[in-house]
C-alpha positions in Angstrom: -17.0 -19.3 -61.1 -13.4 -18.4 -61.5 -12.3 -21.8 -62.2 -10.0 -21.8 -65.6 -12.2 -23.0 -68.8 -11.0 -25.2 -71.2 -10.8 -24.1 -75.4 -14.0 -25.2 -76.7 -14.1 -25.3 -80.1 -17.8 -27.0 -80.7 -21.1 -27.8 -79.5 -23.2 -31.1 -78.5 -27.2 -30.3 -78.6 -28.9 -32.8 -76.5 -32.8 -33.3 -77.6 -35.8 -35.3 -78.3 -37.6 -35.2 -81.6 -41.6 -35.6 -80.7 -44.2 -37.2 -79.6 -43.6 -40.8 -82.3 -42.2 -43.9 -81.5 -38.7 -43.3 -80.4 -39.2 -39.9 -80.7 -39.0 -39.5 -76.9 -35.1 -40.8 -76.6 -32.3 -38.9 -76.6 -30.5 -37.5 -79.9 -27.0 -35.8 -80.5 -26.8 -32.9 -82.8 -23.1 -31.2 -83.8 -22.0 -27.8 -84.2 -18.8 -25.7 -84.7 -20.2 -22.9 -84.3 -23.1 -23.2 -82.5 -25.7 -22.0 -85.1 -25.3 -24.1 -87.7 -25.9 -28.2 -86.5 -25.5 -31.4 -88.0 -27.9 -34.6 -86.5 -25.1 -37.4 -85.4 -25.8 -41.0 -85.5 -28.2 -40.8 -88.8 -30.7 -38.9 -87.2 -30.9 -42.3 -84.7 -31.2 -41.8 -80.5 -27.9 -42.3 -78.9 -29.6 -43.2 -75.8 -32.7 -44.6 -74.8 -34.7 -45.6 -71.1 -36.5 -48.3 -70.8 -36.7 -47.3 -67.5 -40.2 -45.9 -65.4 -42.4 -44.4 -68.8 -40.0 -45.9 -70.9 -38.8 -42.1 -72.5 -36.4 -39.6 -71.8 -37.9 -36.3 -72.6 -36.5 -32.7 -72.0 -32.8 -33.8 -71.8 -30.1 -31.6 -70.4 -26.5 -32.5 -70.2 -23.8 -30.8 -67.7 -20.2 -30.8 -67.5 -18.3 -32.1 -64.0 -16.1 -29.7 -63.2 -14.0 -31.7 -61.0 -14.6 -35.4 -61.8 -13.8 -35.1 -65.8 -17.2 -36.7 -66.7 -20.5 -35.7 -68.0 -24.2 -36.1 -66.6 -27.1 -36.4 -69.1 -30.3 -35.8 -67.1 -34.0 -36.1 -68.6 -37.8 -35.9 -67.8 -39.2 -39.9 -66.8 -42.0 -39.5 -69.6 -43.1 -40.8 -73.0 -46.3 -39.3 -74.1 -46.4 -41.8 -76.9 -47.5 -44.4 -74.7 -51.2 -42.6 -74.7 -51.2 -41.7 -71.3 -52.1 -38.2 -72.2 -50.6 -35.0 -70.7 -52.9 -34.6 -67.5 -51.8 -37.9 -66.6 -48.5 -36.7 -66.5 -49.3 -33.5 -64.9 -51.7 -35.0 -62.4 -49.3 -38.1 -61.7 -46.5 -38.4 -63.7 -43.5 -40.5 -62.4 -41.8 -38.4 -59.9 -37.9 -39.7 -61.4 -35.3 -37.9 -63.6 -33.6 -40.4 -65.5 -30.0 -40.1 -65.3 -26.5 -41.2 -67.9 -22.9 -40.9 -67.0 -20.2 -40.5 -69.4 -16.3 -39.6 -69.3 -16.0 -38.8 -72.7 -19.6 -38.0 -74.9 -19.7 -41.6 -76.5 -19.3 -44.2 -74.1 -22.4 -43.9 -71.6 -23.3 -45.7 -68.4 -26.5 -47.8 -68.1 -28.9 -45.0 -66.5 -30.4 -44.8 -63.4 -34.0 -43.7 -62.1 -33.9 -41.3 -59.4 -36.7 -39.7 -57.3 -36.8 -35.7 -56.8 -40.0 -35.0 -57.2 -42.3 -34.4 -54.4 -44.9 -36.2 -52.8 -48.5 -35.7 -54.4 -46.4 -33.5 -57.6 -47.1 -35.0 -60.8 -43.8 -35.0 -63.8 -40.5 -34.2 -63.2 -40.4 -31.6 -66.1 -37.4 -31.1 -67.7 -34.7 -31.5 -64.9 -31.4 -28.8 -65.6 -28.3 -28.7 -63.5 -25.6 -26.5 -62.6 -22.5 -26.4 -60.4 -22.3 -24.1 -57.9 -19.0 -23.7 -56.7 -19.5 -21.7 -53.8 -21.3 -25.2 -52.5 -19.1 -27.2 -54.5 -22.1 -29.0 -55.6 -24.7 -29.5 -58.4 -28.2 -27.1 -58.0 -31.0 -29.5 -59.9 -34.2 -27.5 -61.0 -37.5 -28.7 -62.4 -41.0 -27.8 -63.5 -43.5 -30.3 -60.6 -47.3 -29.2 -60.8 -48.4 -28.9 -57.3 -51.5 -28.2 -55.4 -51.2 -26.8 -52.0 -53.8 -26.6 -49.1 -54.4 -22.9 -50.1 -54.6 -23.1 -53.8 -57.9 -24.0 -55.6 -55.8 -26.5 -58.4 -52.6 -27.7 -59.5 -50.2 -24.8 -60.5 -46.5 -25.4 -62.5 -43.6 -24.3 -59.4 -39.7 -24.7 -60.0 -38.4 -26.9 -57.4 -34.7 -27.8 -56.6 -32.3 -30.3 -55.1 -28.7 -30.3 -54.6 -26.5 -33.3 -55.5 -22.6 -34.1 -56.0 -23.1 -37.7 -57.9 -26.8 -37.4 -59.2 -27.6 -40.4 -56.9 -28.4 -38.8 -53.5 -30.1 -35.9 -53.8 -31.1 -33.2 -50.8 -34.8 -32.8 -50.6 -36.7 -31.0 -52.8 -37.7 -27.4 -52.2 -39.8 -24.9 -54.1 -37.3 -22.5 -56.0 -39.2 -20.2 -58.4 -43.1 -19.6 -57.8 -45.3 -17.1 -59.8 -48.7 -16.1 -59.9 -49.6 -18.4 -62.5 -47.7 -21.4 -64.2 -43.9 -21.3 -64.2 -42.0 -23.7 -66.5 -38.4 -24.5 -68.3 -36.0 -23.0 -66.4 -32.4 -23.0 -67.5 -29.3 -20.4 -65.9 -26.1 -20.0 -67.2 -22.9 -18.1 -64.6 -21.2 -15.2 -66.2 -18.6 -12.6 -64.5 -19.6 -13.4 -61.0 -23.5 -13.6 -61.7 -26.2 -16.2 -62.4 -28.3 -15.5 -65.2 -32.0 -17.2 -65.3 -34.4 -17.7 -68.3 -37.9 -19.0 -67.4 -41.3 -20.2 -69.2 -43.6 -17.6 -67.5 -47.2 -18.1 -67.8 -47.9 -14.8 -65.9 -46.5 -12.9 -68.9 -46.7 -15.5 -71.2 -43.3 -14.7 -72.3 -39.3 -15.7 -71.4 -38.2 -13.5 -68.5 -35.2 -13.1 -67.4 -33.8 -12.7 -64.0 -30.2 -11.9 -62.8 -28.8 -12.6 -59.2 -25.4 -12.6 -57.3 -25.8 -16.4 -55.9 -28.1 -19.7 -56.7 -30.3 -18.9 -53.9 -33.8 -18.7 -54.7 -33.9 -14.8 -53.4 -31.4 -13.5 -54.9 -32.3 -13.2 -58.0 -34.0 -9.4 -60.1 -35.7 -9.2 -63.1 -33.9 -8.0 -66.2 -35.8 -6.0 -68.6 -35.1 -7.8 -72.2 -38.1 -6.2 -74.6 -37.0 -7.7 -77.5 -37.3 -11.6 -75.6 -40.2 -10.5 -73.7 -42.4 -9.4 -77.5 -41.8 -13.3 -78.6 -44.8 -15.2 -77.9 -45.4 -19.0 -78.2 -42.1 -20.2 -77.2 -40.7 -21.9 -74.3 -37.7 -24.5 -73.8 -35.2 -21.7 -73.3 -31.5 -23.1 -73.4 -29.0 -20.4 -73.1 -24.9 -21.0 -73.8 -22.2 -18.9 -74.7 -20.8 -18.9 -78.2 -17.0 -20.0 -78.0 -15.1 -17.9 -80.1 -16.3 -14.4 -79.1 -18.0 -12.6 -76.1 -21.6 -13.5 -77.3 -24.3 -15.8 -76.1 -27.3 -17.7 -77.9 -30.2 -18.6 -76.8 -32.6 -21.1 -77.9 -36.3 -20.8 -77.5 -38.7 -23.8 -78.8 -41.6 -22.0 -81.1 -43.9 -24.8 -79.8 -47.0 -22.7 -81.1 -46.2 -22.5 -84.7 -44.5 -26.5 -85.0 -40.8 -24.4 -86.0 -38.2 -25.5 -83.5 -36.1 -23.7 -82.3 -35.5 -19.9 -82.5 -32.0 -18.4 -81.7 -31.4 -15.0 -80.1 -28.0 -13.4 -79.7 -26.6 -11.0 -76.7 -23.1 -9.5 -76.1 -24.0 -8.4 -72.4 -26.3 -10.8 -70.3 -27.0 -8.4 -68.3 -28.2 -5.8 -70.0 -31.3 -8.0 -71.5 -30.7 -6.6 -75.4 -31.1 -9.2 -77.7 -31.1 -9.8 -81.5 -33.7 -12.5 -83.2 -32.0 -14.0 -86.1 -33.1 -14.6 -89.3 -34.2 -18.0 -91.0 -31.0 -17.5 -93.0 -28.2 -17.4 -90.2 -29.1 -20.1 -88.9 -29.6 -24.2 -89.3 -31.0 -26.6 -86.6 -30.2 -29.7 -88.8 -32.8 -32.6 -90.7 -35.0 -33.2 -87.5 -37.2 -30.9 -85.4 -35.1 -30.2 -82.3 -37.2 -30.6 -79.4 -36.5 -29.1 -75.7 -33.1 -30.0 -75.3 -29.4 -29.0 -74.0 -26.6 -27.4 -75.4 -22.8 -28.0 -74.1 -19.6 -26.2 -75.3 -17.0 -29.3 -75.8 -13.3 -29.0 -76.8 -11.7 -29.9 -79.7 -10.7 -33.8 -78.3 -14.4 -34.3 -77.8 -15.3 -33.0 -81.1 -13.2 -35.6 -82.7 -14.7 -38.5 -80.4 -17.9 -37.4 -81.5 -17.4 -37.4 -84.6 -15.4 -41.0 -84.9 -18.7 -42.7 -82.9 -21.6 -40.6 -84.5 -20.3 -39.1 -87.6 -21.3 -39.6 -91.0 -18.9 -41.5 -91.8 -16.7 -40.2 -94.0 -15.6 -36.6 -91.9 -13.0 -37.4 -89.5 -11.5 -34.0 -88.8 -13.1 -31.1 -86.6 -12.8 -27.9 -87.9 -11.8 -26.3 -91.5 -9.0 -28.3 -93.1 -8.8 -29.4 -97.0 -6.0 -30.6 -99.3 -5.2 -33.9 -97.0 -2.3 -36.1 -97.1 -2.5 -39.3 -95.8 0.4 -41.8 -94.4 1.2 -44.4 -92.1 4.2 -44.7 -90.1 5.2 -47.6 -87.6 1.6 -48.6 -87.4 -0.1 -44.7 -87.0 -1.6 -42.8 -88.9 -0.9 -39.5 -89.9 -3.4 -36.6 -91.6 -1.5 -33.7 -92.9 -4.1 -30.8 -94.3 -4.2 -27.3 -94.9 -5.7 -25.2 -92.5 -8.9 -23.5 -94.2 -11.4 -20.7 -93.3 -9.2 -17.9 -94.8 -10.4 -15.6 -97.3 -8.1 -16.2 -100.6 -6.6 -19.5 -98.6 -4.5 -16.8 -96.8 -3.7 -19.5 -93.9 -0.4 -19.8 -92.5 0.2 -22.4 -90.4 0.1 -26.1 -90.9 -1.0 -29.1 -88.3 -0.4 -32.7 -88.6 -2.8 -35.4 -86.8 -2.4 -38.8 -85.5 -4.6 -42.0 -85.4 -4.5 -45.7 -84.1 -7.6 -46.4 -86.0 -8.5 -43.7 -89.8 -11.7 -42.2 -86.9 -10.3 -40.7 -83.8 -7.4 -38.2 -84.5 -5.2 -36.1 -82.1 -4.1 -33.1 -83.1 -0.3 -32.9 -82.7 0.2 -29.6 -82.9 1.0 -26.4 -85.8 4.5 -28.0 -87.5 5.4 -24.9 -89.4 4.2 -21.2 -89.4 4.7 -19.4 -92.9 4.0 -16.0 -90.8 6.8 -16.7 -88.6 10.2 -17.5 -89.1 10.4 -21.5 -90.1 10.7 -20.9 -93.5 12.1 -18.2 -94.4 11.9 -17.7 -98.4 7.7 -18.2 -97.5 5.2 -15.1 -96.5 1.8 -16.9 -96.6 -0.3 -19.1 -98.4 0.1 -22.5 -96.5 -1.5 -24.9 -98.9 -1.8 -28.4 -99.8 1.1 -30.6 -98.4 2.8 -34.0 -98.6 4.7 -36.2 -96.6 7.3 -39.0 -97.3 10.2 -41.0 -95.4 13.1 -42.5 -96.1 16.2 -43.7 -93.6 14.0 -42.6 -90.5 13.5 -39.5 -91.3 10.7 -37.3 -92.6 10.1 -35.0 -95.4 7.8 -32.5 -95.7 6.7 -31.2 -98.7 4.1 -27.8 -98.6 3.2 -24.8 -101.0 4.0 -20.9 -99.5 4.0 -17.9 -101.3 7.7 -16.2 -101.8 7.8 -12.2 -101.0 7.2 -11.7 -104.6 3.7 -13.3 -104.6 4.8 -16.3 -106.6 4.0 -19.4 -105.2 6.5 -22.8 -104.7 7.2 -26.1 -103.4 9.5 -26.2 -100.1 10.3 -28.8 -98.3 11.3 -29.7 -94.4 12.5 -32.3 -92.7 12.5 -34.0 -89.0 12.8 -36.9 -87.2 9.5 -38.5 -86.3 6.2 -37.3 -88.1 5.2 -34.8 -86.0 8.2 -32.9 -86.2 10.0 -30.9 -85.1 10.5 -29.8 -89.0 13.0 -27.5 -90.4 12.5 -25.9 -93.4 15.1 -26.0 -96.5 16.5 -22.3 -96.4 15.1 -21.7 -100.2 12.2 -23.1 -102.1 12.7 -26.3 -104.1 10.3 -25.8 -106.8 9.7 -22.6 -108.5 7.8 -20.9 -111.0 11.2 -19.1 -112.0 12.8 -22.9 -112.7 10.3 -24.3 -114.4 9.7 -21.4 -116.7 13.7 -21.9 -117.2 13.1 -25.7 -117.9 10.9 -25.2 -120.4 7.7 -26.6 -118.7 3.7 -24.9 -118.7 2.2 -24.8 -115.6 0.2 -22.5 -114.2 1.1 -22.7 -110.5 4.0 -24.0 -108.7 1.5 -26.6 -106.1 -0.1 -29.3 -104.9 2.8 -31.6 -104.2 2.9 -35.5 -104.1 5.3 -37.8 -103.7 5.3 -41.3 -105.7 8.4 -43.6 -104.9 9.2 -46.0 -107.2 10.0 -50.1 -106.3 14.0 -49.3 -106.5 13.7 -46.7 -104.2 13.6 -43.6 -106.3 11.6 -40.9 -105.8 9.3 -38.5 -107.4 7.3 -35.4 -107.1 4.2 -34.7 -108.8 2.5 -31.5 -108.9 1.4 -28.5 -110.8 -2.2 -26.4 -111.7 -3.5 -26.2 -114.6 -0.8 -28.8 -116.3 0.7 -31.8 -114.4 4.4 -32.3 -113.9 6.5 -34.9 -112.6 10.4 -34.7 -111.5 12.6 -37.7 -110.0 14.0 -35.9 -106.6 18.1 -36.5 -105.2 18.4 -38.8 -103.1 18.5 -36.6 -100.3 15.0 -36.2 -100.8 15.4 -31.9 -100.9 16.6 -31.8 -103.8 15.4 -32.4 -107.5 17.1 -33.7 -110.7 15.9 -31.0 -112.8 16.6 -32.4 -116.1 14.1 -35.0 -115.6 11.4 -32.5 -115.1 8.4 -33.2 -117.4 5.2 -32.3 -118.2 2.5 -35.5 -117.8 0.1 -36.2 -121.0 -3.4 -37.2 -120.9 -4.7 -36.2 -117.7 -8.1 -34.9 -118.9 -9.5 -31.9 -117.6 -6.8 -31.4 -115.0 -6.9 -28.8 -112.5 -4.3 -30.0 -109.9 -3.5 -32.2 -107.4 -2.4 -35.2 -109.2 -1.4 -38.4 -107.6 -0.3 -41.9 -108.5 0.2 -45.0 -107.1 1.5 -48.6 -108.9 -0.1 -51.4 -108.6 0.6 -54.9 -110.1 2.2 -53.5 -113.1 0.1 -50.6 -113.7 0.3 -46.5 -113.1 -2.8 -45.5 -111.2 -3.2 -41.6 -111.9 -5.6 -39.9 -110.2 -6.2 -35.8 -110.1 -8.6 -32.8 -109.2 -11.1 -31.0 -111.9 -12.8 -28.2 -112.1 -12.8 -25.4 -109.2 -12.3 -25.6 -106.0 -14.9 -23.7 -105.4 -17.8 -25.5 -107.3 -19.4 -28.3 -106.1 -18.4 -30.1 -108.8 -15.2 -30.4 -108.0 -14.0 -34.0 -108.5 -11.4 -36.5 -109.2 -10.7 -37.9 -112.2 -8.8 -41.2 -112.8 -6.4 -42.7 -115.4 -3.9 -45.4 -116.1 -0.6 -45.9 -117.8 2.1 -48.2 -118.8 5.1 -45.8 -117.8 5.7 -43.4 -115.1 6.1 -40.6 -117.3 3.2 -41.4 -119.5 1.3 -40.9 -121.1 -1.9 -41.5 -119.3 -5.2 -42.9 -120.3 -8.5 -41.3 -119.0 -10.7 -43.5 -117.6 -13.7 -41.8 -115.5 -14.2 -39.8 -112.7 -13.3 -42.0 -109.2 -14.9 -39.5 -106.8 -17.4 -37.1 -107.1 -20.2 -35.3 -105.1 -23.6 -36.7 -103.7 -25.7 -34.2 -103.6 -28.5 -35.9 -101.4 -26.2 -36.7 -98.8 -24.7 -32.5 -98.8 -21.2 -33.8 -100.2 -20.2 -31.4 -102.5 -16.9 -30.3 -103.9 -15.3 -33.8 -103.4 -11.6 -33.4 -104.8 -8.1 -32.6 -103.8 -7.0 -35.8 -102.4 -4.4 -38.5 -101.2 -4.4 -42.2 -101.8 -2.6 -44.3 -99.2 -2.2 -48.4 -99.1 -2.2 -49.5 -95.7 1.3 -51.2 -95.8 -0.1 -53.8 -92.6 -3.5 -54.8 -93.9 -3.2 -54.0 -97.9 -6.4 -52.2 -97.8 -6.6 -48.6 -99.9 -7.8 -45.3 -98.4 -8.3 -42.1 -100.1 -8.2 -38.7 -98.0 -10.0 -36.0 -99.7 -12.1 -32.7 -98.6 -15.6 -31.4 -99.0 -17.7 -28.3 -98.6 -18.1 -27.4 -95.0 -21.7 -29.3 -93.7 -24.0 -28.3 -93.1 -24.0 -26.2 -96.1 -26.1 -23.3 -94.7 -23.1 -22.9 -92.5 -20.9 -20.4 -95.2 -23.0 -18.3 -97.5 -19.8 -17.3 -99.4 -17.2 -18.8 -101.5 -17.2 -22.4 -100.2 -13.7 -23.4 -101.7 -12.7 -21.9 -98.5 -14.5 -23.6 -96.3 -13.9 -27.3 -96.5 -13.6 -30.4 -93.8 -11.1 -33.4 -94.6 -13.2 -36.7 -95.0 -11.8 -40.6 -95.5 -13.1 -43.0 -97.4 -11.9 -46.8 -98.0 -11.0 -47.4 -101.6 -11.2 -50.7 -103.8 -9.7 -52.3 -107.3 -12.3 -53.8 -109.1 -11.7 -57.8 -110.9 -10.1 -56.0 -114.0 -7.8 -54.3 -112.1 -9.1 -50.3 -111.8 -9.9 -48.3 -109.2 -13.3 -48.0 -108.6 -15.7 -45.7 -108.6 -16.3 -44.4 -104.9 -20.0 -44.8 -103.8 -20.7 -41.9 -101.3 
């Protein structure tokens, strides 16, 4: 237990639905912070046996410590065959049905295995986990057994020991009690085993605390607060990543509710909080008895490239994205959200091969540290560009006196290293002096023109444009103009050229609403003016996609196709129950020109 644990950043639930047709397969469910989940693959099982009963009940998935893969394990049983349940007590297949994976999406074929033992009816749902002392896996299950002294079949734990979940060690009785015994799960913290059990002695979740995985060593823990709930069983315990806290899940089988979450700071002391309806969000399906992994932030991104919604393609709180493609990658460049008054200070870039599965490359500047030094905070809503093999990056900070501008950095590949221009290159101060209205000094873009030359669009509340030097940190200031006819501007504006025409494109409303959305307009010339023509993205509320704005537009240069990189409220949206306009994940959608040559309306 003192092997060094990776920096999980999310959670994979593993679980059946019910007793329907295909209920009894296994589902993915997502969470970031492992309260609030999202059902992956539309609501759709990611795997399914047609092996034995033909269902995979119960499932339970464990981490390899020393083999970088994953084993998915589940009960051999599909109720919705009519068989009945004292069928499956009485003689229920005997197998655990088992998946391999190296990576959360790609899954082996799976494989039956026998564990149960002879005259035991279901394998009920099978946990695992490794014991490094053994340097092997301890497997547990619920078998109902009669034996020569007892009057009729009685619910035991029993165990095996594995290292490939092929060849097991024979089975042995682990946890017995005076009457039924069921759903058994343990989780290892600070040197000690912790064990949650279905106890039908007390009719309760007890818990028990011991110093090894052998079956004696283990104590009762008084925990009143478990022991009062009723009704439940299917306990799944795991610890919450970012803080010394554990959850754990109980099923409310007796009242049809799901699951119920508990939360602990000290395993070991039993004291647990129920939480209310409020705090937390299972997602669209009933979760059924199920398993709950801690995964990093690599494995949160594969997830969510195979299973996702389809349009979220970035783990984690990041808005205002950029979009751009360099020597066939692709790059993301956001601002990093969660912060109260978008008080963030550091900036990431992320690479692709394909718009789904992106690599973060790392923070490229810190505004609280020393890379740009006329910036304090306020790391918002960046740009990129290139010219000559190199790499300009163009962000929004706030300067000491709580103004905020446009800087600009520059490096030699697109993931940096960047170094900042020593002062700002827009101001509020300048364009004051210029003679322009704006409200803000943000939200750069950068448009370049077909000879080359190159301009940066930005502003709140009023739109400007200015042609930059050709040394790309610079600006020609006497071209600096205000942009006419963008109706209902906010920020954010964009534009692209295509076949003759100016394609504008820009944010409305607040950040904050869920109406936030992206208006669209045309003109002749660069500098205007611009013609309104309709909103090109806005929310969906039956799909949860609210406060669709803030956005890039990139043309693939290799394939012609247009893309358009934009964020939404953090899903699901019970996850934040304050102002959302901080709390917003970067989604991509592709982006067409209709027959009479507009942009079209995005369908989400």
């Amino acid at each position: 237990m003192s092997q060094s644990i990776p920096a999980y950043t999310g959670y994979l639930l593993v679980h059946f639905i019910g007793e329907q047709p295909d209920g009894e397969q296994v589902y993915f469910s997502y969470s970031e912070d492992g309260l609030h989940f999202k059902d992956l693959n539309a609501g759709q099982p990611v795997l399914r046996s047609e092996l034995g009963e033909k269902g995979a009940r119960d499932p339970f998935i464990v981490r390899s410590p020393k083999e970088s893969k994953f084993y998915l394990i589940a009960t051999d049983l599909r109720i919705a065959s009519g068989k009945g349940w004292s069928a499956a007590v009485e003689a229920g297949s005997r197998d655990i049905i088992v998946w391999e994976s190296a990576d959360l999406v790609n899954w082996s074929q799976p494989w039956a295995v026998t564990v149960g033992v002879e005259g035991a009816g279901c394998v009920w749902a099978p946990e695992a986990i490794y014991d490094e002392a053994a340097d092997e896996f301890l497997v547990f299950w619920a078998s109902a057994t009669q034996e020569p002294h007892e009057s009729e079949r009685k619910h035991k734990i029993y165990s095996a020991r594995t290292k490939d979940f092929r060849e097991f060690t024979a089975a042995e009785k682990y946890i017995e009690r005076d009457n039924h015994i069921i759903d058994t799960t343990i989780i290892a913290d600070g040197g000690m085993y912790y064990r949650f059990s279905k106890d039908e002695t007390t009719k309760n979740i007890r818990v028990e605390q011991g110093a090894s995985l052998d079956k004696d060593a283990f104590s009762f823990v008084d925990a009143p607060v478990l022991e009062a709930i009723m009704g439940v069983e299917g306990p799944e315990i795991y610890k919450l990543n970012d803080r010394g806290e554990w959850c754990l899940i109980v099923d409310r089988y007796a009242e049809g509710k799901g699951y119920l979450p508990l939360l602990t700071t000290d395993l070991k002391n039993g004291d647990f909080r129920v939480l209310a309806d409020g705090e937390f969000d299972l997602g669209v399906s009933k979760k059924r008895h199920g398993g709950v992994l801690p995964i990093t932030a690599g494995e949160c991104s594969l997830l969510l490239a195979a299973f996702g919604d389809g349009h979220q393609v970035l783990p984690g709180q990041f808005a205002d994205p950029d979009l751009a493609k360099f020597g066939g990658r692709y790059y993301l460049y956001p601002t990093t959200d969660g912060f109260t008054g978008w008080s963030g200070t550091q900036f990431h870039v992320f690479s692709s091969a394909d718009l789904k599965l992106w690599q973060d490359e790392g923070v490229i500047l810190d505004l609280a540290a020393e890379d740009v030094p006329w910036a304090v905070g306020s790391a918002w809503a960046p740009a990129i560009a290139s010219k000559e093999g190199r790499y300009f990056y163009y962000f929004c900070g706030k300067k000491p006196d709580g103004e905020s501008a446009i800087g600009v950095a520059v490096a030699d590949t697109p993931v940096g290293p960047f170094r900042a221009q020593p002062e700002p290159l827009i101001t509020m101060e300048q364009i004051q002096r210029l003679g322009l209205v704006i409200g803000q000094a943000i939200d750069p873009s950068i448009y370049v023109e077909d000879d080359g030359t190159a301009y940066l669009l930005f502003g709140n509340s009023h739109p400007a444009i200015v042609e930059l030097g050709a040394d790309m940190v610079t600006v020609n200031e006497d071209t600096m103009r205000n942009l006419d006819g963008l109706y209902d501007f906010r920020e954010a504006v964009t534009v692209l050229k295509r076949d003759g025409l100016y394609h504008f494109t820009w944010s409305c409303d607040d950040t904050g609403s869920e109406d936030y959305h992206v208006n669209y307009g045309t003109a002749e010339q660069l500098y205007g003016p611009v013609t309104y023509r309709y909103p090109v993205l806005s929310k969906n509320k039956d799909k949860s996609m609210l406060g669709t704005a803030h956005h890039s537009i990139m043309r693939d240069p290799d394939t012609g196709q247009y893309w358009i990189a934009y964020h939404r409220f953090v899903t699901p949206l019970t996850r934040f129950n304050d102002y959302k306009g901080i709390h917003r994940e970067t989604c991509i959608d592709p982006l067409e020109f209709g027959a009479d040559g507009l942009m079209q309306q995005l369908k989400l």
